[in-house]
C-alpha positions as CSV (number, residue, x, y, z in Angstrom):
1,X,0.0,0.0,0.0
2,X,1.3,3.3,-0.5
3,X,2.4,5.8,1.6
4,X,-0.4,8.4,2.4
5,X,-0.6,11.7,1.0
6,X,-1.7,15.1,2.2
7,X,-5.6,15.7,2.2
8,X,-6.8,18.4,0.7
9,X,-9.3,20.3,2.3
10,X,-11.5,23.0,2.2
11,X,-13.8,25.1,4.5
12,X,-17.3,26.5,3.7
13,X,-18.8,29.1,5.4
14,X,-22.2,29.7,6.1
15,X,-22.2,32.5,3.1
16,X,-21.2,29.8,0.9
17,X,-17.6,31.3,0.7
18,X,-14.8,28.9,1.2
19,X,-11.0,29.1,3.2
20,X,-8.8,26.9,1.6
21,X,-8.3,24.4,-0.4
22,X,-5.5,23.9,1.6
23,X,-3.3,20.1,1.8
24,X,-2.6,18.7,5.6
25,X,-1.0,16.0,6.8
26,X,-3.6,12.7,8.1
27,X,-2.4,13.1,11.7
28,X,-3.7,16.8,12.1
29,X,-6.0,17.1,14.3
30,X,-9.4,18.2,13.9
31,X,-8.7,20.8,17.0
32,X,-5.7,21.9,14.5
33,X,-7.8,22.3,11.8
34,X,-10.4,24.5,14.1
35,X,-7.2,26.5,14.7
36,X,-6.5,27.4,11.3
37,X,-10.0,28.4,10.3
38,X,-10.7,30.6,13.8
39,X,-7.0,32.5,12.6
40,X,-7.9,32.7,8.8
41,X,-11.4,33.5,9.5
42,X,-12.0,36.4,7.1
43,X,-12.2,39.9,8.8
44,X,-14.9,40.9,6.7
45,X,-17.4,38.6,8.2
46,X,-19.8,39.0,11.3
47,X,-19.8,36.4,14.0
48,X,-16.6,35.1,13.4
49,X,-15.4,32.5,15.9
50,X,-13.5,33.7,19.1
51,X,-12.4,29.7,20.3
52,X,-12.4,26.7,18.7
53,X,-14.9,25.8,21.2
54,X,-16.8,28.2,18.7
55,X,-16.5,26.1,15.5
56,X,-18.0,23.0,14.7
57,X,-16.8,20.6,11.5
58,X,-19.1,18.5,9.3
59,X,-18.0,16.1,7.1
60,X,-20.0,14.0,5.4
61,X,-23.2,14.7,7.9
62,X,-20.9,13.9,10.7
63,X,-19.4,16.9,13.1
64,X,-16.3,15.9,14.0
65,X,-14.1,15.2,17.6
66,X,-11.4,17.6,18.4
67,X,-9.2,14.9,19.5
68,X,-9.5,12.9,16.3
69,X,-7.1,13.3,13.4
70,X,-8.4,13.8,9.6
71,X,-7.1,10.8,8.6
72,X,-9.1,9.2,11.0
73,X,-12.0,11.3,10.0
74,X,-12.5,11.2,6.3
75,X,-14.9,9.7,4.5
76,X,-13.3,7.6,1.7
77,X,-16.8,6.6,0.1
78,X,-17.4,10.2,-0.6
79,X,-14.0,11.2,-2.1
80,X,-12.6,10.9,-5.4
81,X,-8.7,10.4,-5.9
82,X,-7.0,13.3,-6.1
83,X,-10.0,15.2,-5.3
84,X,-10.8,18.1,-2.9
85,X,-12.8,17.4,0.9
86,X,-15.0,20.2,1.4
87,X,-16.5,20.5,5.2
88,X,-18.6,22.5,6.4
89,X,-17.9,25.2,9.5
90,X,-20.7,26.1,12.0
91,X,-20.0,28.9,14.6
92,X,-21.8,28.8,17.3
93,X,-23.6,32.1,17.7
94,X,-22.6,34.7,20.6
95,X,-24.8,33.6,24.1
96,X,-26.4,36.6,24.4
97,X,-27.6,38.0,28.5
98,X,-31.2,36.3,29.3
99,X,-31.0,37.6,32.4
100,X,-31.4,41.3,31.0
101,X,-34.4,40.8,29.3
102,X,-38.3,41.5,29.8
């Protein structure tokens, strides 16, 4: 078997805009990954995330675990060779004060 490649990936906002494609290594972390998207996040957009704790990734329908790498978290049904992974990024909106209200 040979020796795996770099994944390319890239990120889809909620506007349908993208970050990326960009090629990883498997064993990055999906917390790594969150990392690159809360720094690249583009300064133009509202609601951008402040944490990862902020950002959640979906893959295939699935969000996926922090701790988990992307090689461990691809979906290789859905992907062709040589072909780009888009996941989607959900932010987690800002809690706003209930405790302040009528």
């Amino acid at each position: 078997m040979a020796k795996e490649d770099h994944i390319e990936v890239k990120f889809r906002l909620f506007d349908g805009t993208d970050i990326g494609p960009n090629k990883y290594d498997p064993s990055t972390t999906i917390g790594s990954l969150k990392e690159i998207i809360v720094t690249r996040w583009p300064q133009d957009k509202e609601n951008g995330p402040k944490t990862i704790h902020d950002v959640k990734l979906i893959n295939a329908g699935k969000i996926l675990e922090n701790n988990r790498t992307l090689g461990e978290s691809r979906v290789p049904v859905a992907e062709l060779p040589g072909g780009v992974i888009t996941m989607h990024v959900v932010v987690r909106p800002p809690l706003s004060d209930k405790n302040n209200g009528t």
